[in-house]
CHARMM internal coordinates of N, CA and C (Angstrom, degrees):
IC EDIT
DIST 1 N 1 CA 1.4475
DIST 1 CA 1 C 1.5337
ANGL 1 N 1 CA 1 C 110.43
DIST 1 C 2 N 1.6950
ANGL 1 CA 1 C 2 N 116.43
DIHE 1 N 1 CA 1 C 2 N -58.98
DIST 2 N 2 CA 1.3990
ANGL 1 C 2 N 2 CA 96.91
DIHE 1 CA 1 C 2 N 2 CA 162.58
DIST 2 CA 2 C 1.7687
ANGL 2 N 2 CA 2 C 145.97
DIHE 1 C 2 N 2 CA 2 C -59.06
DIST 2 C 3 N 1.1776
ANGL 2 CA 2 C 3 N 105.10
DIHE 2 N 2 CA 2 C 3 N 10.27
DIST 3 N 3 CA 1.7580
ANGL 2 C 3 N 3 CA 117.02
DIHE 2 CA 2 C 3 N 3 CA -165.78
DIST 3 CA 3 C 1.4486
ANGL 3 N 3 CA 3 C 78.59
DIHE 2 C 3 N 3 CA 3 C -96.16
DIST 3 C 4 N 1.2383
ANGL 3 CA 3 C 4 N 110.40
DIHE 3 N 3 CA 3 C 4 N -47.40
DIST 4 N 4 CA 1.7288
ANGL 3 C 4 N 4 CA 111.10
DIHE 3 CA 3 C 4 N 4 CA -161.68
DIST 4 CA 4 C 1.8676
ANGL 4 N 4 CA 4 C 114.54
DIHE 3 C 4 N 4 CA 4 C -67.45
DIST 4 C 5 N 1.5974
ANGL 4 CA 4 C 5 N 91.40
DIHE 4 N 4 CA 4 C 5 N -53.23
DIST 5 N 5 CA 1.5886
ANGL 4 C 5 N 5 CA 90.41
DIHE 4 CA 4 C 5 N 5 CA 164.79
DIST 5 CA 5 C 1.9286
ANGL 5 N 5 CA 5 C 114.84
DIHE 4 C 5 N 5 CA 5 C -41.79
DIST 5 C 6 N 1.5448
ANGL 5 CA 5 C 6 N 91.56
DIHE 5 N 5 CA 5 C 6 N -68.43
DIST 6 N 6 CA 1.6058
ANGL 5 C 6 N 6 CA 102.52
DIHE 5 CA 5 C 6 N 6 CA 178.85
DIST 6 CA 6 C 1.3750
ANGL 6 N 6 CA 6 C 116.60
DIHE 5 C 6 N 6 CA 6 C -37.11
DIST 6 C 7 N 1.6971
ANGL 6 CA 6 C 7 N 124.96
DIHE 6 N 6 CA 6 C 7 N -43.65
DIST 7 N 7 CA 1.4548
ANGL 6 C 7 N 7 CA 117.11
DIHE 6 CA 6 C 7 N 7 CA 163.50
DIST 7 CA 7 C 1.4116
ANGL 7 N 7 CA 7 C 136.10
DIHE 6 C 7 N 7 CA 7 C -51.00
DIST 7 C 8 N 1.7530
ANGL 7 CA 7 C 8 N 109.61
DIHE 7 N 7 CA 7 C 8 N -43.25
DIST 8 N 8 CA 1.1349
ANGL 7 C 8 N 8 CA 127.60
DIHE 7 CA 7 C 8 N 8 CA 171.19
DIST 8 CA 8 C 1.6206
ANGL 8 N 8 CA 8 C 110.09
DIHE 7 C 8 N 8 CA 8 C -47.06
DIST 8 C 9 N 1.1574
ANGL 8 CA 8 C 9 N 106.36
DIHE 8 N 8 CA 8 C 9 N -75.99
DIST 9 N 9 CA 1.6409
ANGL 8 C 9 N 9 CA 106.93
DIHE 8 CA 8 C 9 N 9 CA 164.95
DIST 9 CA 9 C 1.5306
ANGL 9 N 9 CA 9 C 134.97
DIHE 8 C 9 N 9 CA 9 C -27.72
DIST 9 C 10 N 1.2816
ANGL 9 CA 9 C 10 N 92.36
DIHE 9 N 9 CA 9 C 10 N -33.55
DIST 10 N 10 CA 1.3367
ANGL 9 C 10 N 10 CA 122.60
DIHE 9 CA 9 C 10 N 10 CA -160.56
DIST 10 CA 10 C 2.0744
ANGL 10 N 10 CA 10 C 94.03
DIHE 9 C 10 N 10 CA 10 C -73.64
DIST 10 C 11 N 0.9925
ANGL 10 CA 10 C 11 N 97.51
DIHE 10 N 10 CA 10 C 11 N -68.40
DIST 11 N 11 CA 1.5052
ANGL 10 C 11 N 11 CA 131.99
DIHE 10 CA 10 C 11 N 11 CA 178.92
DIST 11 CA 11 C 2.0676
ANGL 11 N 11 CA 11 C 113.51
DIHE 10 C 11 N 11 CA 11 C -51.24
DIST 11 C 12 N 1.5439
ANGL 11 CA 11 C 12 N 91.51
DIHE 11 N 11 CA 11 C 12 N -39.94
DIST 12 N 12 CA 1.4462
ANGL 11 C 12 N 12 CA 105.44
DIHE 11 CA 11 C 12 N 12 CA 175.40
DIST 12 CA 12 C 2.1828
ANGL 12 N 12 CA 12 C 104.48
DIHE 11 C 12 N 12 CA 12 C -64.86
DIST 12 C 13 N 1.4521
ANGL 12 CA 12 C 13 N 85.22
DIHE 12 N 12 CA 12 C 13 N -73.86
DIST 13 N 13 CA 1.6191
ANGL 12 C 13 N 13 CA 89.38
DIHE 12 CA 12 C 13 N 13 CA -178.17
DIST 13 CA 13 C 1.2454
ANGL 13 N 13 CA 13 C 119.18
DIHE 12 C 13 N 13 CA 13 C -78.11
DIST 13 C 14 N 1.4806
ANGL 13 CA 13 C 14 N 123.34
DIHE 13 N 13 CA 13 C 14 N 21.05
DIST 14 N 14 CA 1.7027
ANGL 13 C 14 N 14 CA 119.83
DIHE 13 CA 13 C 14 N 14 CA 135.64
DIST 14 CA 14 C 1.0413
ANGL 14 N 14 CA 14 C 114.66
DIHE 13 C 14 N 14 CA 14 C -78.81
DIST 14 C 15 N 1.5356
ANGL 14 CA 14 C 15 N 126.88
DIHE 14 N 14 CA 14 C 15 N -31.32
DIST 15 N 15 CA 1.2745
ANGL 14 C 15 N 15 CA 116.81
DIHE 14 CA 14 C 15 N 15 CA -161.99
DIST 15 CA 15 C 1.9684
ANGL 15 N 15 CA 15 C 107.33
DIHE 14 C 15 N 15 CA 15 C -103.76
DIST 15 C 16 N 1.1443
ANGL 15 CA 15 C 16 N 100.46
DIHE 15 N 15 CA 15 C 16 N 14.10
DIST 16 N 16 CA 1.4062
ANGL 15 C 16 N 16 CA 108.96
DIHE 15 CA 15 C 16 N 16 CA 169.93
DIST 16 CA 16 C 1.3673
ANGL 16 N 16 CA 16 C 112.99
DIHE 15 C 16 N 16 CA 16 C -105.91
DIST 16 C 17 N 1.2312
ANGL 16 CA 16 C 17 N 115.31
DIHE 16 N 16 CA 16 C 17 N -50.68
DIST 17 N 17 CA 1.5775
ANGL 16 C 17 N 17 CA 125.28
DIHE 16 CA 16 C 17 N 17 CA 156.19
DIST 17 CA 17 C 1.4079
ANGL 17 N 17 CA 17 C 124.47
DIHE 16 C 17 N 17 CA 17 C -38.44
DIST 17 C 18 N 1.2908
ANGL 17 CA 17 C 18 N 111.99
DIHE 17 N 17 CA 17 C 18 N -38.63
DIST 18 N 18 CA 1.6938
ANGL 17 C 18 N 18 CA 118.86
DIHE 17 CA 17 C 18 N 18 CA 176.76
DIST 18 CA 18 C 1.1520
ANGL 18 N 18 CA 18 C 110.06
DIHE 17 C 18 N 18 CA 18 C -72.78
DIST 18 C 19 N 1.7713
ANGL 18 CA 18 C 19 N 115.96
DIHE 18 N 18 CA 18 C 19 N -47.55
DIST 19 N 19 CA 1.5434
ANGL 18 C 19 N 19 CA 125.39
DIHE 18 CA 18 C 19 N 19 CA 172.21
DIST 19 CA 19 C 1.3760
ANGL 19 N 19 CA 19 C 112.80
DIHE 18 C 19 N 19 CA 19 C -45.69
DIST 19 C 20 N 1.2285
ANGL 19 CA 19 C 20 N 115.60
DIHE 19 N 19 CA 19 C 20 N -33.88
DIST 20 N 20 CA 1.9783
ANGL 19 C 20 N 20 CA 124.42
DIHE 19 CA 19 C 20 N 20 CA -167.39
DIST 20 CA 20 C 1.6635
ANGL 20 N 20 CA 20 C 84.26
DIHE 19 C 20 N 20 CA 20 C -84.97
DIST 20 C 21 N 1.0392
ANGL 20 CA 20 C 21 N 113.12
DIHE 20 N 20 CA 20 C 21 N -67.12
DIST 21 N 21 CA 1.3842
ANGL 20 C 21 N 21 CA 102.00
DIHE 20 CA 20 C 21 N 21 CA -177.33
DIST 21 CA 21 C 1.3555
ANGL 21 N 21 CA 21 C 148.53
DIHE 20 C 21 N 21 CA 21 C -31.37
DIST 21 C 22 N 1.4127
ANGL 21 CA 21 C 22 N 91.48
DIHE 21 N 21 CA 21 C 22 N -46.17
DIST 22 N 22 CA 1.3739
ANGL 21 C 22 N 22 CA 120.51
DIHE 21 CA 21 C 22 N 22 CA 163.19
DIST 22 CA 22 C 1.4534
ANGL 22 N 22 CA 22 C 121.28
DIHE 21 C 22 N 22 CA 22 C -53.14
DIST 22 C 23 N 1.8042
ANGL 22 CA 22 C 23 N 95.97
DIHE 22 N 22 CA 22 C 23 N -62.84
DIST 23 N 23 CA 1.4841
ANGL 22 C 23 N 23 CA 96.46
DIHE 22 CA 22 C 23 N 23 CA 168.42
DIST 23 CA 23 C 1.5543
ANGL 23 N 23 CA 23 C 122.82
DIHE 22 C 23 N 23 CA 23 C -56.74
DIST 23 C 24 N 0.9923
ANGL 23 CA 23 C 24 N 129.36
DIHE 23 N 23 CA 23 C 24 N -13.85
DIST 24 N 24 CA 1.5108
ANGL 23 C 24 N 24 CA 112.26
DIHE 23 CA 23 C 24 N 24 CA -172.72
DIST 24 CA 24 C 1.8125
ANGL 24 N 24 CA 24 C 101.40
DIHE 23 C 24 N 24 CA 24 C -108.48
DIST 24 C 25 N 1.0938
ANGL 24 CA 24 C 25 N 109.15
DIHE 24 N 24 CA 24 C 25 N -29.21
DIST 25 N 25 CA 1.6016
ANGL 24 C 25 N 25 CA 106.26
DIHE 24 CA 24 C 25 N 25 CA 172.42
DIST 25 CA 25 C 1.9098
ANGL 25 N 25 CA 25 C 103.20
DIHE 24 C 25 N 25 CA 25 C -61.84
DIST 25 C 26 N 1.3158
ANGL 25 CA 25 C 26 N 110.77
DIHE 25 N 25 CA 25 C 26 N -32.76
DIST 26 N 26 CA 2.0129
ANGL 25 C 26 N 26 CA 108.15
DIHE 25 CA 25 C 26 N 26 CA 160.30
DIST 26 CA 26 C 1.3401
ANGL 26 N 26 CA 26 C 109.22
DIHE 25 C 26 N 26 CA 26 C -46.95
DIST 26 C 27 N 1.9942
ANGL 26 CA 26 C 27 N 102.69
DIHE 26 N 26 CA 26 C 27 N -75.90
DIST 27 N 27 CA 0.9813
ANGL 26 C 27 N 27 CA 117.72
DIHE 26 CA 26 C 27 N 27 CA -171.14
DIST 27 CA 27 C 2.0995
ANGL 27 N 27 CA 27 C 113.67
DIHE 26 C 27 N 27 CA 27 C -37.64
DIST 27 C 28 N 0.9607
ANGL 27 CA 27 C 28 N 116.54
DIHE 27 N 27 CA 27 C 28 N -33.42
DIST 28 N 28 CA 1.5203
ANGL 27 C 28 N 28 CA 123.44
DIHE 27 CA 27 C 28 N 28 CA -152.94
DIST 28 CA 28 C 1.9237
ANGL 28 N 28 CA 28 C 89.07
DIHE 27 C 28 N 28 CA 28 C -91.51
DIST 28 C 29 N 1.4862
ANGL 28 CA 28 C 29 N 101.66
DIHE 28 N 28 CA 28 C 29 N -40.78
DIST 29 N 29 CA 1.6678
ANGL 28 C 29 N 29 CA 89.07
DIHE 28 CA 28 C 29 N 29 CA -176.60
DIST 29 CA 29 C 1.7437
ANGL 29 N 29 CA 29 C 115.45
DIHE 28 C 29 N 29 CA 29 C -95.48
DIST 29 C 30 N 1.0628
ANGL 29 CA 29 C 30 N 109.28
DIHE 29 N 29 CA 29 C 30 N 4.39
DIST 30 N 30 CA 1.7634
ANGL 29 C 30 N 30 CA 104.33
DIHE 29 CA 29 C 30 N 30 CA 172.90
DIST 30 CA 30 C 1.6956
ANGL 30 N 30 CA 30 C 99.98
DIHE 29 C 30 N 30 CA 30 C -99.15
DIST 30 C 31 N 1.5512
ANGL 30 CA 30 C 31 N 129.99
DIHE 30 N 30 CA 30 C 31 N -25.21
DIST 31 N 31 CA 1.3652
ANGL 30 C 31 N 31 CA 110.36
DIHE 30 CA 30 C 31 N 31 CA 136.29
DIST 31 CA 31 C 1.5620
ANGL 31 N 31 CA 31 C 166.21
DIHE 30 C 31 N 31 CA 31 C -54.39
DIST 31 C 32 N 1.6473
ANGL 31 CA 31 C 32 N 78.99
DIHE 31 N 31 CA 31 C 32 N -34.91
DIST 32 N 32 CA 1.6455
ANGL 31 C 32 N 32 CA 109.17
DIHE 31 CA 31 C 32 N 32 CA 146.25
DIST 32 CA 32 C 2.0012
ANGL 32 N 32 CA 32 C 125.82
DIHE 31 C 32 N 32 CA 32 C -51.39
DIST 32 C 33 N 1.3663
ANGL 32 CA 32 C 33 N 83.46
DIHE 32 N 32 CA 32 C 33 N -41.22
DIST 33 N 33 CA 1.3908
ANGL 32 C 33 N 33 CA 89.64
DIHE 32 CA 32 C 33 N 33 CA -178.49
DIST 33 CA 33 C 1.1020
ANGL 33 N 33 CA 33 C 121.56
DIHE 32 C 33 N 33 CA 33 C -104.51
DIST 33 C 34 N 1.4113
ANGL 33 CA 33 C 34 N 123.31
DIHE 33 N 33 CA 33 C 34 N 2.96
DIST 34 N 34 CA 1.4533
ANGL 33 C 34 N 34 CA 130.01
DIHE 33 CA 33 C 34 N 34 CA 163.55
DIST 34 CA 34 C 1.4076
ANGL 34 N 34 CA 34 C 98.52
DIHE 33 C 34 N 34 CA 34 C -94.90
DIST 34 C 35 N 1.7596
ANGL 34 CA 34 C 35 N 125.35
DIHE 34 N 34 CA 34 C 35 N -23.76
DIST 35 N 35 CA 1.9299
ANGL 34 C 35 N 35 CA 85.17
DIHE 34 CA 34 C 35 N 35 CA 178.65
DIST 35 CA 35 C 1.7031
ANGL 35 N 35 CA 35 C 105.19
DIHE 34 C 35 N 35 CA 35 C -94.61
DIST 35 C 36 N 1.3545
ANGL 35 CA 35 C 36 N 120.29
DIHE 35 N 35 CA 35 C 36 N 1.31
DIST 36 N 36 CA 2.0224
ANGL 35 C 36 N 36 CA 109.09
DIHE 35 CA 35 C 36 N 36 CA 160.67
DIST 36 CA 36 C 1.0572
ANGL 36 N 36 CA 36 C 104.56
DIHE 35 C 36 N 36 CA 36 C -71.20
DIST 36 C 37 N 1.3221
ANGL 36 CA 36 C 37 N 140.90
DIHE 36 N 36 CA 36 C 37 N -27.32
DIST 37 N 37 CA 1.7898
ANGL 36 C 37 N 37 CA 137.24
DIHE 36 CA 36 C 37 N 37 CA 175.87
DIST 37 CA 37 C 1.7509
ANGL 37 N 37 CA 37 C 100.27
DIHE 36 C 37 N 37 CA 37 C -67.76
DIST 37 C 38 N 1.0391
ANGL 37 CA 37 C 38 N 116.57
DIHE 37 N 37 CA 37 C 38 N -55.20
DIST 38 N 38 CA 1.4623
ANGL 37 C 38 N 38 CA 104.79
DIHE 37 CA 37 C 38 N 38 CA -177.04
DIST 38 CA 38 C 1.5791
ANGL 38 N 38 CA 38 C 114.10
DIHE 37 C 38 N 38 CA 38 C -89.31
DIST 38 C 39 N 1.0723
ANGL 38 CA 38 C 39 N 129.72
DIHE 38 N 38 CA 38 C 39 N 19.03
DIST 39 N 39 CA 1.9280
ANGL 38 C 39 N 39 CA 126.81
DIHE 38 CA 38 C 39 N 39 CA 169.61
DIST 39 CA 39 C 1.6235
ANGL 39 N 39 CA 39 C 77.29
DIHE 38 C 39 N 39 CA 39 C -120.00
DIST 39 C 40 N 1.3011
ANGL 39 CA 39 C 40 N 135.74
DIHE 39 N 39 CA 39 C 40 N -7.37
DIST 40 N 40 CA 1.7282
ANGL 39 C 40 N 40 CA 113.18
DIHE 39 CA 39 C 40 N 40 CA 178.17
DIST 40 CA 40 C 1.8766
ANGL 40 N 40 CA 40 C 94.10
DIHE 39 C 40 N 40 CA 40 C -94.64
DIST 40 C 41 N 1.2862
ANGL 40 CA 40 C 41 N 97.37
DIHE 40 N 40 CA 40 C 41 N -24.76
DIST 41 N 41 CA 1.5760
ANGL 40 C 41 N 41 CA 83.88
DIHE 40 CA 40 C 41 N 41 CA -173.81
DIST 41 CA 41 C 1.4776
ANGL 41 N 41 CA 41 C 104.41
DIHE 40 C 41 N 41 CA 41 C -76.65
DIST 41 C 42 N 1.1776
ANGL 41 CA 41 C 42 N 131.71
DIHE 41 N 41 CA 41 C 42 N -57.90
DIST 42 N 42 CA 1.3810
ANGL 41 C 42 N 42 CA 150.97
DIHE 41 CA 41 C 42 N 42 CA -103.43
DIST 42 CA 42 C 2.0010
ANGL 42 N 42 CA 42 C 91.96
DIHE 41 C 42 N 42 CA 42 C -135.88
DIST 42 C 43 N 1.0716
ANGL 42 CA 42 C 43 N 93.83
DIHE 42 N 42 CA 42 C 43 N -38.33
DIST 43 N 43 CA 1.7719
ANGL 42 C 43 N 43 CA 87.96
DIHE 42 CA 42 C 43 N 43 CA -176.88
DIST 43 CA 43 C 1.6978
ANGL 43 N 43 CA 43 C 92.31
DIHE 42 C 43 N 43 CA 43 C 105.62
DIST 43 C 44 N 1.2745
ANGL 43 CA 43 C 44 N 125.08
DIHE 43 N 43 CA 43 C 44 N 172.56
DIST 44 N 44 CA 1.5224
ANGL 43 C 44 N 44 CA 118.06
DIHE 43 CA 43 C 44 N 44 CA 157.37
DIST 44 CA 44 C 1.1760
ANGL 44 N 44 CA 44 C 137.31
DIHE 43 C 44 N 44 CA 44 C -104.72
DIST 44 C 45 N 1.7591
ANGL 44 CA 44 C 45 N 122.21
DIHE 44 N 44 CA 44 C 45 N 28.41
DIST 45 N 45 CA 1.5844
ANGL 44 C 45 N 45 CA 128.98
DIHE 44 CA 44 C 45 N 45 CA 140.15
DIST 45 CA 45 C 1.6279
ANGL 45 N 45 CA 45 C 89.63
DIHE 44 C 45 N 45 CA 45 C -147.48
DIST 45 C 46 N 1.8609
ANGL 45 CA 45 C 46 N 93.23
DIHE 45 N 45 CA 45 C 46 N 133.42
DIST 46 N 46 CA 1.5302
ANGL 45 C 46 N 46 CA 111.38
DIHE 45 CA 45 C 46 N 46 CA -163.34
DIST 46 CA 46 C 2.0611
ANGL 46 N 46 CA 46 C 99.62
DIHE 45 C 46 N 46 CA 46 C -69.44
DIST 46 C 47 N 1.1162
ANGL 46 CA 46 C 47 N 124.72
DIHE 46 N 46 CA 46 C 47 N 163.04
DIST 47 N 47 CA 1.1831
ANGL 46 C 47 N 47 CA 109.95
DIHE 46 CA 46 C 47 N 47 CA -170.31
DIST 47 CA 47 C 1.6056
ANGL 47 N 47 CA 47 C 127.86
DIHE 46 C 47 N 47 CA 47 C 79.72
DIST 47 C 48 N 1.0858
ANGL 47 CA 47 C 48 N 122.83
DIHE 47 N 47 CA 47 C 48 N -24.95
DIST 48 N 48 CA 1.2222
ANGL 47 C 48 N 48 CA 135.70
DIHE 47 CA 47 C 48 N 48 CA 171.87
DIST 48 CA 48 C 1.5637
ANGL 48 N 48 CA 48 C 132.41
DIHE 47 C 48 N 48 CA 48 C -93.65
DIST 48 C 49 N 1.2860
ANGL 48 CA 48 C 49 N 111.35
DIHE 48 N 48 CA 48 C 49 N 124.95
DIST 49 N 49 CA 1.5052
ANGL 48 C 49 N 49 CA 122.82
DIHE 48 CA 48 C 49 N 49 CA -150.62
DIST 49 CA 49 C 1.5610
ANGL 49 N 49 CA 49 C 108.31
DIHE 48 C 49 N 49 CA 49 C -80.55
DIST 49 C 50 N 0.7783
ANGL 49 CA 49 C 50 N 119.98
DIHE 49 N 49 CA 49 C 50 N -38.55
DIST 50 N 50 CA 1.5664
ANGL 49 C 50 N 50 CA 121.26
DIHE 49 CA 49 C 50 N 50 CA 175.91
DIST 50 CA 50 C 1.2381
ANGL 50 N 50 CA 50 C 96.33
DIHE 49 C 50 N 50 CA 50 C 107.13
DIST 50 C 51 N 1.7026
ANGL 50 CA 50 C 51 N 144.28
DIHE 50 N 50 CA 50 C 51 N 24.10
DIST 51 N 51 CA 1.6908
ANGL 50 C 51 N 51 CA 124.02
DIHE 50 CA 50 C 51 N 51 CA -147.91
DIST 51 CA 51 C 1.3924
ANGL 51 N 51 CA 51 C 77.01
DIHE 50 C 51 N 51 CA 51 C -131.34
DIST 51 C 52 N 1.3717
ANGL 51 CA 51 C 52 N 112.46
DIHE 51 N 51 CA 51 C 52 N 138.68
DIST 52 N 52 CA 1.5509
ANGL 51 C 52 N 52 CA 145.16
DIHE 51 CA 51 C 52 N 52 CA 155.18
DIST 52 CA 52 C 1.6663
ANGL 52 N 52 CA 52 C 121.63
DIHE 51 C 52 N 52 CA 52 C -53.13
DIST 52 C 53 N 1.6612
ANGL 52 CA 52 C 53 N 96.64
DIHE 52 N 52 CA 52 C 53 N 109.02
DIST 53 N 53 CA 1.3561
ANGL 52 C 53 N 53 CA 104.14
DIHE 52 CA 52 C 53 N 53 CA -160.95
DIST 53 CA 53 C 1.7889
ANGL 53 N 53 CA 53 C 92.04
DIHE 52 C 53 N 53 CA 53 C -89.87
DIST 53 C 54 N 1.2037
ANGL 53 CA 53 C 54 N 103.84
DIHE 53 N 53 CA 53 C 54 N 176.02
DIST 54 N 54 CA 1.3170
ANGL 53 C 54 N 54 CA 123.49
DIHE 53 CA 53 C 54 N 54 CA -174.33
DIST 54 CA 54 C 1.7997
ANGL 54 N 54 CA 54 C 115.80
DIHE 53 C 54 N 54 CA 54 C -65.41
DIST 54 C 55 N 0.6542
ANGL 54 CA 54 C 55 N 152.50
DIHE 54 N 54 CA 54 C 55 N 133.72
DIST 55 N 55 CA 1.3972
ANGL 54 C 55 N 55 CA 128.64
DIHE 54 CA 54 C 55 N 55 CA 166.37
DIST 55 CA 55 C 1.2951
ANGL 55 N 55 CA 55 C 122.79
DIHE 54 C 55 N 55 CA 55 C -66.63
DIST 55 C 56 N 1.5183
ANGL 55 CA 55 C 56 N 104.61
DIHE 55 N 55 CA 55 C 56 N 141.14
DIST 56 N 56 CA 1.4739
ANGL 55 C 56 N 56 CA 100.04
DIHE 55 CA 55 C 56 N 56 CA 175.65
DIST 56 CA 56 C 1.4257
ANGL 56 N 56 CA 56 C 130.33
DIHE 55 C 56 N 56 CA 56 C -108.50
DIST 56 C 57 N 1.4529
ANGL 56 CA 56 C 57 N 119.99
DIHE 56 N 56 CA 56 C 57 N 32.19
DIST 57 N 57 CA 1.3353
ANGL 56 C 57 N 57 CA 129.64
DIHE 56 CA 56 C 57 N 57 CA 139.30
DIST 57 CA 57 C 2.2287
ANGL 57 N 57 CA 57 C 106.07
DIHE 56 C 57 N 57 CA 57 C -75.37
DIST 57 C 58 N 1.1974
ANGL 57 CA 57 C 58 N 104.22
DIHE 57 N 57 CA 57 C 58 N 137.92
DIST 58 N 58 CA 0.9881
ANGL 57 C 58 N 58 CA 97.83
DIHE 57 CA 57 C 58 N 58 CA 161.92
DIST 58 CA 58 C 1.6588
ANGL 58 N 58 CA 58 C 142.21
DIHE 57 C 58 N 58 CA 58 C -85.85
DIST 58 C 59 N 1.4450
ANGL 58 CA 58 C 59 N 120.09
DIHE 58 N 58 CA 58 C 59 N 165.62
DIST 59 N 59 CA 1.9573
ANGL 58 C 59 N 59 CA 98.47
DIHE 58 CA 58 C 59 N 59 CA -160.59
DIST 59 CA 59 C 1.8032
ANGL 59 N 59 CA 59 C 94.63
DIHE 58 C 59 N 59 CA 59 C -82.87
DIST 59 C 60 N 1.2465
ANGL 59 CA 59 C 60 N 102.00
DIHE 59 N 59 CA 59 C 60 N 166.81
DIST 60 N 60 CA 1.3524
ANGL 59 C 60 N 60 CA 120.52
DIHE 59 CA 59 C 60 N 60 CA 175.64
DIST 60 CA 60 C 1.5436
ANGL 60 N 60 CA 60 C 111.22
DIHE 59 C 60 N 60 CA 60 C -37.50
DIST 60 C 61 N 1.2735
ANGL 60 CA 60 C 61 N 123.76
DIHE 60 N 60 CA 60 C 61 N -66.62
DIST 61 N 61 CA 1.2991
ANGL 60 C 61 N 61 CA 151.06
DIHE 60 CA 60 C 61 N 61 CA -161.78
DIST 61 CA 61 C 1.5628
ANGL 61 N 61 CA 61 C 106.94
DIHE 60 C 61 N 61 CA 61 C -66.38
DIST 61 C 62 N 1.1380
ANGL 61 CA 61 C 62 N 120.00
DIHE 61 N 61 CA 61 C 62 N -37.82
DIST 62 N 62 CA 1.5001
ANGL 61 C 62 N 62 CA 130.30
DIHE 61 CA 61 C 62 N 62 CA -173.85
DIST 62 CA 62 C 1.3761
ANGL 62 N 62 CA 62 C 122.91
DIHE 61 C 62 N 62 CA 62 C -63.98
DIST 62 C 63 N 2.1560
ANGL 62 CA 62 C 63 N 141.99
DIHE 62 N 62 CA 62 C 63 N 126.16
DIST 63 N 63 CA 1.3738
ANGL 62 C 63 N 63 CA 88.44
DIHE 62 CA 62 C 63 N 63 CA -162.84
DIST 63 CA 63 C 1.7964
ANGL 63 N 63 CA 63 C 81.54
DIHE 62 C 63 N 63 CA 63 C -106.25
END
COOR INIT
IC SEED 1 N 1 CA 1 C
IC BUILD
């Protein structure tokens, strides 16, 4: 009788644990996928051009 109780239990908080689980492995990818929607919209710092600055070591040749 107690193995059986102990299963029941057993069986309950796996299947509550999986539910939590579940929810946050959602939770983790509809955030995931809301910040590629906004660095696809927006670029990934707003204001910023995407254009290739100069380097600032200078070239060999230059005096």
């Amino acid at each position: 009788m107690a193995l059986r109780v102990e299963h029941e239990l057993h069986k309950r908080r796996f299947g509550r644990n999986l539910g939590v689980g579940l929810l946050l492995v959602g939770f983790v990818a509809i955030v995931f996928g809301l910040t590629v929607v906004k660095v696809q919209n927006t670029g990934f710092v707003e204001g910023y051009d995407h254009v290739a600055r100069p380097a600032l070591i200078p070239d060999e040749g230059s005096n």
